[in-house]
Structure formats: C-alpha cells, structure tokens
N, C-alpha and C positions, 0 to 999 in steps of 0.2 A: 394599134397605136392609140388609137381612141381609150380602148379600155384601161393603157396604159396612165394617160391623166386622168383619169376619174378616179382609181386609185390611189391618185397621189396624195389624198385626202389624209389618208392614213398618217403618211409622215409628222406632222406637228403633236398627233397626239400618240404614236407609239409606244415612246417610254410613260406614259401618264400611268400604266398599270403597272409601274417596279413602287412608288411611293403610295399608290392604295392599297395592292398586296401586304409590302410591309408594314404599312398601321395595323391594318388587319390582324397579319399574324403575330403581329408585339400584343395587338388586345386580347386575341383567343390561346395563343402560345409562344407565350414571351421568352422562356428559357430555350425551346428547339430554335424559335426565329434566331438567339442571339448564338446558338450553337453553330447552327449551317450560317451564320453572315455571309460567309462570302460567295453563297448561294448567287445571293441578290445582286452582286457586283455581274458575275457574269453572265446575270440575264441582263441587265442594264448594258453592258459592253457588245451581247449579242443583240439586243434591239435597236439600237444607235448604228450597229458595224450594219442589220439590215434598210435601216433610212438614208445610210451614206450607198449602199449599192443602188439602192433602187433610185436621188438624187442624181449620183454618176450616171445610171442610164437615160434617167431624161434629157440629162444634159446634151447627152453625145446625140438626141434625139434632135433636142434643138439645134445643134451644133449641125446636122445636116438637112433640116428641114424648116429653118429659121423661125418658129409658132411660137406662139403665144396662146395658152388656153389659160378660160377665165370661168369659173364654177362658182353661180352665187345661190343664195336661198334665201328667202322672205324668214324673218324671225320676228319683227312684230310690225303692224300694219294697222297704222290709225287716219283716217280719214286720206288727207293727203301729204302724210306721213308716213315712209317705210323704211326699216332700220333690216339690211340684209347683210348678211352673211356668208362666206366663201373663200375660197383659196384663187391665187395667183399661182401660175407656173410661168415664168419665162426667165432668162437668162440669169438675170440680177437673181433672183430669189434661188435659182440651183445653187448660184456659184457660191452665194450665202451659206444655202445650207451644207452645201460640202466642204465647207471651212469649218462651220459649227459641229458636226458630227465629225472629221477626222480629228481636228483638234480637240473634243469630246472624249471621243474615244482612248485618244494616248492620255489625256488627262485622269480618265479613269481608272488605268491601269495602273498610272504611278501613284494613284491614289491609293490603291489597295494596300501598298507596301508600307507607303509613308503613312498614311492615319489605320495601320493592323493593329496601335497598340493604342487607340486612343477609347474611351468609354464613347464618345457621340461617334463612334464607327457606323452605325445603322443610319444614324441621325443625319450625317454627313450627306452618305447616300443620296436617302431622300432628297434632301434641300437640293441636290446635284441633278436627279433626276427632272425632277418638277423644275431646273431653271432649266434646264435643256428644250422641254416640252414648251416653256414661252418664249423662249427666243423658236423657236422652229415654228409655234405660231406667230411670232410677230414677223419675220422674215414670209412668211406666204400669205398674208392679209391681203383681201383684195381692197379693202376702203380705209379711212380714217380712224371709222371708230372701234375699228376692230383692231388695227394698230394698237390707240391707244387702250384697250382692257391688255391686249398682252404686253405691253410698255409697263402697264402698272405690274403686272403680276413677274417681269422681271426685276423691278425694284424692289419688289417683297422677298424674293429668293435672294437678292445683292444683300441686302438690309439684313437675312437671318447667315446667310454662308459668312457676312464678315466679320459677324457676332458671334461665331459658332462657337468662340470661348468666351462665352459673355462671363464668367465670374472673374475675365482678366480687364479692369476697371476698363482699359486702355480700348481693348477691342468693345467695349458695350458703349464707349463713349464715339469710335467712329461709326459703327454702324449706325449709332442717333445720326451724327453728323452726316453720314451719307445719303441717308432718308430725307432728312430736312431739306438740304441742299437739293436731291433731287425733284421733289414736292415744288421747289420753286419752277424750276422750268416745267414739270408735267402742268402745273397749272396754269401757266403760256399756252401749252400745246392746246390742251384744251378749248381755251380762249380763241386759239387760233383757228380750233379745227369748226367749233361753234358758229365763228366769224366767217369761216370761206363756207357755210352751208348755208347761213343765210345768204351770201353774194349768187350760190350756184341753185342751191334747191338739190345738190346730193355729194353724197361722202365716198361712192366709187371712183377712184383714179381717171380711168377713160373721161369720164363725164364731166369731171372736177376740170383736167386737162383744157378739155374742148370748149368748156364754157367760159372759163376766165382765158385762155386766149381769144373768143371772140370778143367777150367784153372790151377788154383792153384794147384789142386791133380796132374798134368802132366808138371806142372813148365813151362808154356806157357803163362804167364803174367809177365810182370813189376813189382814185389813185391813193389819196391816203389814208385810206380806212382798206383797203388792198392790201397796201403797204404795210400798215401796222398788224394783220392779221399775216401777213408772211414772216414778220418780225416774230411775232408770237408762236408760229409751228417752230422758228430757227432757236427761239428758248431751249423748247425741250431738248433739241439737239445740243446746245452748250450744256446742259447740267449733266445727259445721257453723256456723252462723250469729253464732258472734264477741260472744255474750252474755258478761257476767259470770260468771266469774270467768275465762275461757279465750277473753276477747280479746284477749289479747296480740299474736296470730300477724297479724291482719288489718292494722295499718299499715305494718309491713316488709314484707309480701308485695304492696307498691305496689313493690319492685323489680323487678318483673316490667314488660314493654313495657307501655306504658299501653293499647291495646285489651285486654289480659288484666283489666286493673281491670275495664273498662268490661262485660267480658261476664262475669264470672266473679263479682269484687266488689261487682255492683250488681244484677245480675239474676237469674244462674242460680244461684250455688256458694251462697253467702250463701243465696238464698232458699230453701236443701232445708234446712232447718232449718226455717223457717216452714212448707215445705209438708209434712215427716212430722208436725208438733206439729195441722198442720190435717187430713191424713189419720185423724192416731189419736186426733182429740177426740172423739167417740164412745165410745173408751177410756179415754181419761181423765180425762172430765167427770164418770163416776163413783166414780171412785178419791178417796178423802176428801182432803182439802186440796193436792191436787196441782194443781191450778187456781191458788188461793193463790200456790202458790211460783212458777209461771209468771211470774202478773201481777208478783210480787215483784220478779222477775228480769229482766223484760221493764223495769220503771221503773228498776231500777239500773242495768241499761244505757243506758236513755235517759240520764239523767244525766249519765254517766261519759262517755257518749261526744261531749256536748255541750259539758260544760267543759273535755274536752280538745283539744277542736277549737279552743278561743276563740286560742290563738298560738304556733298552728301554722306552722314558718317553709314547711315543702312546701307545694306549693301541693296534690300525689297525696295527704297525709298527711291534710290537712284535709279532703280530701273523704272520706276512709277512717273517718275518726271522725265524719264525716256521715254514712256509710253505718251503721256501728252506732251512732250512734242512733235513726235509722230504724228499723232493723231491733229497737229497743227498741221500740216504736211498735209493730211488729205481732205482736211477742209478749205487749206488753201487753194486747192489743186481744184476743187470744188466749188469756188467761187471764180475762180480763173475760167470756168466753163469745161476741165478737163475732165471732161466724165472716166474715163476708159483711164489717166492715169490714177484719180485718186481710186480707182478700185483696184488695179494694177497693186499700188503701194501697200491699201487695206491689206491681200491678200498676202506677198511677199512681209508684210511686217505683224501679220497675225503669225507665222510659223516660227518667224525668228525669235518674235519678244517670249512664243513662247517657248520656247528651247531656253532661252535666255530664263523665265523663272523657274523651268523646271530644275536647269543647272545650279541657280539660287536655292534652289530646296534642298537638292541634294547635297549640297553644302550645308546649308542651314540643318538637317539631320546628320550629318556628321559630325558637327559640328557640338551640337546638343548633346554628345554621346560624353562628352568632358562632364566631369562632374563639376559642380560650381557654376556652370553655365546658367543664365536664364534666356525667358527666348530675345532680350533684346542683346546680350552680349553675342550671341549664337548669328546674330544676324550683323554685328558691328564688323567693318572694314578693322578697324584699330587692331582689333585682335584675331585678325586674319593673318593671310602671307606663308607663303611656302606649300599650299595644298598642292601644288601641280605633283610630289613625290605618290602624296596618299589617296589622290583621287584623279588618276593620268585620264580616266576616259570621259571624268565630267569634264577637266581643262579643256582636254579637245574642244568636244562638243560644246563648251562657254564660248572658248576662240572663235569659233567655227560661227557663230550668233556673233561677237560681237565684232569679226568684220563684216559679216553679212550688214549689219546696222548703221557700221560708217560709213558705207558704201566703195567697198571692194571688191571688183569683178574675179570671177564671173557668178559672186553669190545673190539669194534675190535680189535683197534691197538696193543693188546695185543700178538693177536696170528702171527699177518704177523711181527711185530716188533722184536718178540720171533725167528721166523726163521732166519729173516737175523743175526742177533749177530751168533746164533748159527751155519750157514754159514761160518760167518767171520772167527770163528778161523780154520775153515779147506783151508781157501784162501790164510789167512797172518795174523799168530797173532800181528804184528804191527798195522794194519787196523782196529781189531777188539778189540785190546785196545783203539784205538781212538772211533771206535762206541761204544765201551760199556760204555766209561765216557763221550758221549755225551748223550748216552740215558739217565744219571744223572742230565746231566744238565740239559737239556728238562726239566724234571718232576722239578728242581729247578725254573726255568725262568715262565714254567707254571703257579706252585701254586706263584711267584712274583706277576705275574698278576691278579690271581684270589682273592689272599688277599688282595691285594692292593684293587682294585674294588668292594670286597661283605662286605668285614669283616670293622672292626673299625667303629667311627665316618665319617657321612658326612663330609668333609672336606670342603666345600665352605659351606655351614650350620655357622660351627665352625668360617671362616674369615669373614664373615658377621654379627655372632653375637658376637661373642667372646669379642668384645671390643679392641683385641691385635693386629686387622687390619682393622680398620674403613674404607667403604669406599662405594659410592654410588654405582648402579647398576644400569646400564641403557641399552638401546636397541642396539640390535646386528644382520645388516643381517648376512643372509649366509656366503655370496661374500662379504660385507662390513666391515670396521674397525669399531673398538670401538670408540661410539661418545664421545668429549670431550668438550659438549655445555650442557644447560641446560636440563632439564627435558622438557620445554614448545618445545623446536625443536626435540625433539627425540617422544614425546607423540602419532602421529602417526604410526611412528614407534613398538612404545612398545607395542600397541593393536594387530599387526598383527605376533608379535613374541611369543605369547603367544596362546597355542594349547587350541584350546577348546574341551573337552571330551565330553560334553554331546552331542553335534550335530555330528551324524554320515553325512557320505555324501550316497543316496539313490544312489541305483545301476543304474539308470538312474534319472541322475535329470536336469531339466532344470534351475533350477539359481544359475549359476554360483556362488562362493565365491568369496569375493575379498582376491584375491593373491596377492604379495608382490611381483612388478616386479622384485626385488632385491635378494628374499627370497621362502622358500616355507611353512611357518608357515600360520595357518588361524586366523581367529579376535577374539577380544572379550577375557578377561581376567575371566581366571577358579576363582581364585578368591584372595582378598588382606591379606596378614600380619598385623595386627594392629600393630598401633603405629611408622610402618617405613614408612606411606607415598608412592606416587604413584612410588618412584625413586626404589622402595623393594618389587615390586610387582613378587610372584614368583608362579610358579606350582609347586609342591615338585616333585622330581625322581619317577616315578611312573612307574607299570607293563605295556608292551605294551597291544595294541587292539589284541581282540580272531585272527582274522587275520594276526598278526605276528607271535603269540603264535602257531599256531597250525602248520606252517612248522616245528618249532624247537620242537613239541614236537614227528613230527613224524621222525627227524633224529633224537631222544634219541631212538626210538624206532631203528631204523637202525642202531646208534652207539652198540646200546645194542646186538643186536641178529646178527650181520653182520659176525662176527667172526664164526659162524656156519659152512660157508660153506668151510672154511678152518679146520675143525673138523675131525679124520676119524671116517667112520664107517664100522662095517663089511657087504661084500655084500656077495651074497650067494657062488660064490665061497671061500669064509673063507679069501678073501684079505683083508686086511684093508685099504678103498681110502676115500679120502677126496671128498664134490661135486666138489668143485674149478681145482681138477688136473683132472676128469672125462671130466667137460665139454673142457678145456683147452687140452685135450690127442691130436686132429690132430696137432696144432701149435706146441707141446713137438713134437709132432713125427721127426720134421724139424729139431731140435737139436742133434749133433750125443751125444755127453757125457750125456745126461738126459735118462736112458737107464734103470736107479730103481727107477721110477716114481712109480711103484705099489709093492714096499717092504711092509713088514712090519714095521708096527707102534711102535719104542721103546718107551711105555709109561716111564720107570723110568728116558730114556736121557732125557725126553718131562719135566720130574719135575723138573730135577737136573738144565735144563738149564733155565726153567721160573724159579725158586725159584731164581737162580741169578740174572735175569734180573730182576725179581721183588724185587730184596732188593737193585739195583743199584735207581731203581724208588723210592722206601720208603726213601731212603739214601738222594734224591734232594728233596723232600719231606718237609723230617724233615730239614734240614738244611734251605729251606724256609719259612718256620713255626714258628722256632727259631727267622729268621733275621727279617720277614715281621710279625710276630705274631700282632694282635690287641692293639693296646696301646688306651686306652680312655682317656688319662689326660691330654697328650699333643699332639696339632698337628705337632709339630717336627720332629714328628719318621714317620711322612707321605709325608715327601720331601724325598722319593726314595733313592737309592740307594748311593749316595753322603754322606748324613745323616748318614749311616749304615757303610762308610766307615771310616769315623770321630770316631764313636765311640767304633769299634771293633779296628781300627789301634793303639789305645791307650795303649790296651792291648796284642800285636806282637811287635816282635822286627820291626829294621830296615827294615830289607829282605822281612818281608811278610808285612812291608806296603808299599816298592817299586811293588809288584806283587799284591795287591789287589788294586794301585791305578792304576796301568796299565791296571788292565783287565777290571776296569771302562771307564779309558781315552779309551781301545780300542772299547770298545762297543759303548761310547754316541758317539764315532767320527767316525762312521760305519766301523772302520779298518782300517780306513786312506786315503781309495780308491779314496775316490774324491777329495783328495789332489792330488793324486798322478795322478788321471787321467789328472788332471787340470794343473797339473807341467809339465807331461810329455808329453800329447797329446795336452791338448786343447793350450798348451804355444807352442808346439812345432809345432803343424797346423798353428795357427795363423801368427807363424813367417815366415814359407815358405811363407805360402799366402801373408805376406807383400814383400818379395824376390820376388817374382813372380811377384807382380804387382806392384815395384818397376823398372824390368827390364822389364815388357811389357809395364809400362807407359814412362819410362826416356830413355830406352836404343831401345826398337822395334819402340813405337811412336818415338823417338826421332828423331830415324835413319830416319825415314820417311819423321816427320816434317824439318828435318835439310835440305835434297834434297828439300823437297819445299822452304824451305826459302833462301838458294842458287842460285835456280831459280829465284825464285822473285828477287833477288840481280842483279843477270846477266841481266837480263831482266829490269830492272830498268834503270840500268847505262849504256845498251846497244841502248837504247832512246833517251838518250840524245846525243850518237855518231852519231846515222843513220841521220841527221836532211836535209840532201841532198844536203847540202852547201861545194862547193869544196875547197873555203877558210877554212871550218872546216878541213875538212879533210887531206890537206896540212898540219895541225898548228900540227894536232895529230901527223903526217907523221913523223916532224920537231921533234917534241918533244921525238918520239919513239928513233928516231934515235941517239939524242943526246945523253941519258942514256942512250943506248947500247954502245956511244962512251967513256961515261963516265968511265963505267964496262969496 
C-alpha cells in the first residue's frame, strides 16, 4: 500500500512524454512523424487510460482505509526560506483526477476523428497532452505555490488550444482575451498566496490550515488584511472559472475546435476554480465574511449566465453560458459551506456538459459537410432544425445531456442540482428564489436549443430549395470568407470542402491526403443533387463516424448512472451514507459545521423537494415546447427568438412587451458587458495611455530636447564671438556698453 502512494508521483507527469517525443520527431523526422500521426494519439489515449486505472485504485484505497498521504521535497532552501515540493493524494484530488482522465480520455478519441483532416493534427495533440499533464499537476499539488506554476501553465495550454486556428481573426482575438482576463485574477491569486505566507510563514495546506485557524481563534491576526488576502486567492478563482465579474473570456473561447470546449470548458479548466475555492475552504471558512461574498458571487453568476443563455443564436455559445451558470451552482454551493454538494454537482455536470459539447460537435461537423457553410453558420441555430432524421444517435445522446442538465431524474444532474436548491432555502431564501427560477430557465434555454437543432424542417434545405430565397452555394474554407467569384475559381476549392465517407484513413497510412492548407475537409465529392448543377453540390447533415459516436455513447452511459453515488444506502451499522460523502469523509472532517454528514436519510423531504424541482424543470420545459414547438409550413418561426417575440408581444399589453423585448436585447447583447467594459476600461486605459505618452513625449522629452537645443544655440552664437580678433572684441566691448548706457 505504501508502495502504492509513492508511485503516485507518476500520474501528473505521465503523458508529459507524448509532446517531447513529438517535437522531437517533427525535428529529426518530420515526414514519418506526420505519416504514423495517429501513432501518437494512441499512446496518449493509453497513458491517460493508465493514470485513470491506477487513480481508480487509490481511490477505492481510500474509500476503505480513509488516508491521506502527503510526499513533499525541499527544492530550494534559503536561510529561513524553503520552497518545497510534492504531491497530495487524498480523496478530493483522486476524485479530480478521475474526472480529468475519463473525460480526457473520450475527448481524445473523438478528437481523432474530428480534427483526421485538419493540418495542426500533431499540433493539436501536443497542446492536449501538455494541458492534461498541468491540470493532473495542479489537482495533486501539495502547497500554494505549486498550484499556482501549474495554474499558470494551464492557462498557457487554454490561451494556445483556443487559438488553435489563429489565422481565423475571430479565434486569435479570444484566446488574447482569455489570456488577459485570466492574467487579472492569477495576479490576485498571487497577491493572495504572497499575503497568507507572510501571515503563516508556509505555503503547505496542513500548516497554512492550522496556523490561520489559530490565528483567528486567539484574535492574533489583521482581520482585514486576512480578509483582503482571501479575497485575492477567491480572484483567481472568478477569472479560472468565468464567475462574475471576469466572465467575459469563456463564450469567445468557444472558438477553439469544439472537443476543446468539451474538455477544457466543462470539465477540467473551468472546474480548477471550484476545486482551489474547495481545497482552501478550510482557509476560508474562517476568514470573516468571505464565505458571504462567495455565495454572492457564485448566485450572480448563476443568474447572469442563465439570461444570457435565453437567445443565444450559437448553438457552442449557449452551452458556454450553461457552463457558467453551472458553474454558479457550485460556487454557490460553496459558499453556502456545502462542500460534498458542490463537488457532487462539479462531477455530475462535467460528464453531462460534456456529452452536451461533444453532441455540438458532431453537429457542427456535419454540419460543415454543406458546402457554403463557414464555421459560424455551421454552428448557427437559425440554420439548424430537423437533424433528429440524419443524426438519430447524436439526438439521443443530446437529449439524454440536456434533461440530465434541467434536472430530471433519475439522470445526474438531478440528484447534486436537487441538493443545492434544497440547501439554498436553509442559507437565504432570497438566494434560493433566484436558484430555483434559474433552474427553470436552464430547462427552458436547453430544450430552445434542442428544438431548434433536432426538431422541424432543415432549414438551409428549405432556403435552397424553397424558391423564397434563391441563391447559389459555393465553397467555404474554415478560416476563409465566402467566395463572391464564379463557380470556375472556387471549383478547387469546393472538391476539398466536401468530406468523403467512404475512405476511412488506415491507422498507419503512408499517403498522405491532400489537405486544404486553408481548411481541414478531405477531397472528392460524396455525391451531386440533380438538376442544381456543380454550384449545389451538397452532403446531406448526416450521423458522425463509430469514432465520435462511441465517446458520447459512453458519457450517456455516465450521464445515466453518475447520480448513484450520491444515492444513500444502508451499511451495516443501519446508517444511511451515500458513496460520494464516504469517500469524501477525511476533507469533511476539516469543516467544523459539517458535523451530520452521516444522519439519517429523510426520504419524504427527498420527494417533497425533487417533485419541486422537477415541476420548476417541466414548467421550462413546457413553456419551451409551446414557443420553439415544430412548425413545418413555414420557415419563419425558425429565425429564433426575435420572431417569437413579434408574435407573442401582439398578444401582451405594453408592459410585457417592454420586458420580453428587454430580456431579448439583454441576452443577444451578452448584458451589455462589453459595452461597458469598452466605455469604461478599454476608453479609459487608452486615454491615460495617451496622457502618459503625451507628457513623456512633449513634456519629459521636451525638457530634454529643449536643454540640447539651448545648447546648440549658445554654442552656435558663441563662435562667431570667440573669432580671436581684438578689433572684434572691442566693437562687442563698445556695443555692450552702450545699451547698458542706454538702460
């Protein structure tokens, strides 16, 4: 057993050798590296499938012998300064890393399929591997400062995967923005981590723990210099996990390939927010009202991120602003003191959301297979509707995600969503009016999505052949605009946009396809339309490859049965424990007020409060179903939410069509925010900056240049005096004198 943790060392840096390998053999053998690629995938997929076995086993280790091992090591040692190093194993960090590596895992499998035709295939990789390897080190850090270098180095992996087609303006300009954004709060954390070392004298947890609760308990600290340095670790948390006030970054960084959402925005990057605020509650449960501003924070997000969901034309966007509000949900849950639910929730809403992007992808690549498409009409609701015919087992498996997410039993999100409401109203029933008519709206915004995208008529179908919107179709890269030249200059083009089904690519193959330096679509058209000619040549929406399909069939399998282990059962002393609060008991133990962790199970509160919750879901539901229901006759009722507003406001007085065209303008115009940031900051940086270098160029140079050109002056006209002639200097003599006589 022993030997067992001391190997555990291994896990954060496992995969670290799939991306120095690959550099390697790009620099010594660039054409074999790029021949075997998918070599490198399924060592990457076997070294992740062996860090998730060997996490599973510790786990069930803990899980029956409740330990905690903590491995540290001196790395530098200055006087009475030592900066060490080491890994954590205990429950929190297994249960992490068996999220990160299952969910890894099916991400990279449907990565193979979905980025086979693109040129950064290798490139991809890499970035994939190396963020795996810092989230798996930042999940097993035993101190602060080791957190944050792998905190940083997963924002360097977010920053390059969401850029990964940086020559598409769109995506080079989020990954800035998500950098910057993030940069604000790592710079808090810092400040924070700095500030609680000087209070304690050390950056390990235990010690960190032990010394600011004596502090505190004996009134031997600065309460508000405490305070302001717990405020400052809870930064990095808002900008890592896309709370308020510094969620701006998280819906543009959907330009990144959609498995990047699916691993990065729903499971792992996103949730190291939730898991440092869960590591360091211990720390901040006793710091005076920092709890408070948590939950505060954790509900404005919820909010914010729910109304801006309600029309949303992306189909990646809308899940983005589902992802923070979620991720409202388990900060609130976290500030509420619920440790065990808001990890409960993390884990049930990492499997779902990501089933939920991968569904989006596979949409969104079939989607691309239309010629004429670019990637933002590929990903627009508007020109969705009716895939449930040509993609039956992503519908499912979308379905199957998004009741899991409005919370309908008996799928996860049901049972961790179930708690925190039922939380809420013993926190603040103001708080928990607001969660309980967000969790309405969720389930409304969801099934928006899902109707819009499975149900009714094709919609580009309908504009192409309709007759009531003629118009040709032509080739479309990735990264490119729509061409506005003939059919004869785009016809190379339009061969290599158009996916061909029957040729798979052989898991080692030596000859190459020709790629689209521009694009990542392969050659050769599936096959033509009659009677539209080559400008109307289309692949219909069709089911992904067994290869995409089989991750998302095995998260319905996880969405389905995940909620288990938040279940109780009786164990033989007659208690009734759930697995989830057994394995998680040492971390509860560190909470003083979690103290009826092993009560009894009130099954009738258990019904009274899901039958609620589950009629606020049926409630957004129906009222979605109502608005977004199937219309076949016209394509009208399929321009979103706008459309719906025109012709319900007809029928409200004044008042409710001032408040339902508000809550439209606040949703399509993300809340205002980047008005506001743009009025207030970027108008308001820029203008110092031009003050600034208004008075370092006219007023500091000035000062400068002025004494040289003075000089030069003096020196000038002090030449023409010296000339060594004593009749000069008489005449000057003469002349000085005069005008003095004249004065």
């Amino acid at each position: 057993m022993q030997y067992t943790y001391q190997y555990s060392r291994i896990i954060p840096f496992i995969l670290l050798p799939v991306p120095i390998l690959i550099g390697v053999a790009l620099l010594l053998f660039p054409t074999a590296t790029k021949d075997l690629r998918r070599m490198w995938v399924f060592l990457s997929i076997f070294l992740l499938s062996l860090a998730m076995i060997f996490s599973t086993y510790l786990l069930i280790q803990e899980k029956n012998n409740t330990s905690i091992y903590l491995s540290i090591w001196s790395w530098t040692i200055n006087n009475d300064f030592s900066l060490e190093f080491g890994y954590l194993v205990d429950p929190l960090t297994s249960i992490m890393v068996i999220l990160i590596t299952t969910v890894g895992i099916l991400v990279l499998i449907y990565s193979d399929n979905y980025m086979s035709h693109d040129q950064g295939y290798l490139r991809f990789f890499v970035y994939m591997s190396f963020f795996n390897t810092s989230m798996l080190g930042l999940v097993t850090s035993s101190n602060l400062i080791q957190i944050y270098f792998f905190w940083e180095l997963v924002g360097m992996c977010s920053y390059l995967l969401i850029g990964f087609w940086f020559t598409r303006p769109t995506a080079a300009n989020a990954c800035q923005k998500a950098f910057v954004t993030n940069r604000v709060g790592d710079f808090g954390l810092l400040l924070g981590i700095l500030g609680f070392y000087w209070i304690t004298g050390s950056l390990e947890f235990r010690d960190l723990f032990e010394v600011v609760n004596n502090l505190v308990y004996n009134n031997e600290v600065n309460f508000l210099f405490a305070s302001l340095c717990a405020c400052l670790l809870f930064a990095g948390a808002i900008a890592k996990s896309a709370q308020f006030p510094l969620h701006v970054w998280l819906p543009d960084a959907m330009e990144g390939p959609t498995p990047i959402s699916a691993l990065i925005h729903a499971a792992t990057m996103v949730a190291a927010g939730i898991f440092l605020i869960a590591r360091l509650l211990p720390l901040l449960i006793v710091v005076p009202y920092i709890m408070n501003l948590i939950a505060l924070i954790g509900i404005i997000t919820l909010l914010l991120g729910t109304t801006l969901a309600l029309a949303q034309k992306d189909i990646k966007r809308g899940l983005a602003y589902s992802t923070m509000s979620q991720l409202g949900y388990m900060m609130f849950a976290l500030g509420m003191g619920s440790y065990r639910t808001a990890l409960f929730h993390l884990i049930t809403h990492a499997y779902s959301k990501a089933l939920l992007f991968l569904g989006s992808g596979s949409i969104i690549h079939s989607m691309e297979t239309i010629v004429g498409y670019s990637p933002y009409k590929s990903q627009s609701l508007v020109l969705m509707g009716g895939l449930r015919k040509q993609a039956p087992i992503t519908k499912t498996s979308f379905l199957v995600g998004t009741l899991s997410l409005c919370g309908i039993p008996p799928l996860g999100c049901f049972w961790s969503k179930d708690e925190i409401l039922t939380d809420s109203w013993l926190y603040s029933p103001i708080f928990a009016i607001i969660a309980c008519s967000t969790a309405a709206l969720t389930a409304f915004y969801m099934f928006r999505i899902y109707l819009l995208t499975f149900e009714g008529h094709f919609n580009v179908y309908f504009q192409t052949y309709s007759g009531k919107k003629k118009r040709s179709v032509y080739s479309i890269s990735l990264w490119g605009r729509e061409g506005k030249k003939g059919v004869e200059n785009n016809f190379s083009l339009l061969l290599l946009l158009i996916r061909n089904n029957d040729k798979r690519i052989p898991f080692f193959f030596k000859q190459k396809k020709r790629v689209n330096s521009n694009g990542r679509s392969m050659t050769v058209p599936f096959f033509t339309i009659p009677n539209f000619g080559i400008t109307n040549i289309f692949d219909y929406p069709h089911e992904s490859d067994n290869t995409m399909l089989f991750p998302m069939l095995i998260l319905v399998l996880f969405t389905l049965f995940i909620g288990v282990i938040g279940i109780p059962f009786v164990n033989p002393k007659g208690l009734q424990l759930d697995i989830l609060s057994k394995v998680l008991t040492p971390s509860i133990n560190l909470l003083p007020q979690n103290k009826k962790i092993f009560s009894s199970w009130d099954w009738y509160e258990f019904i009274t409060n899901a039958t609620f919750s589950v009629s606020l879901a049926s409630c957004g539901i129906l009222i979605a179903s109502f608005l977004y229901k199937p219309v076949y006759s016209s394509l009208e009722n399929f321009y979103l939410f706008n459309s719906f507003v025109k012709s319900i406001s007809n029928k409200l007085k004044f008042v409710g069509q001032i408040i339902l065209y508000g809550v439209y303008a606040w949703a399509s115009n993300r809340g205002y925010f980047y008005f506001f940031y743009k009025a207030f900051l970027t108008h308001v940086i820029r203008f110092f900056a031009e003050v600034c270098n208004f008075f370092d160029r006219r007023i500091i140079d000035g000062i400068t240049n002025g004494f040289g050109i003075v000089s030069f002056l003096v020196g000038e006209s002090l030449k023409y005096v010296g000339g060594g002639r004593i009749s000069s200097y008489l005449l000057v003599y003469l002349f000085s004198i005069l005008i003095f006589l004249l004065i």
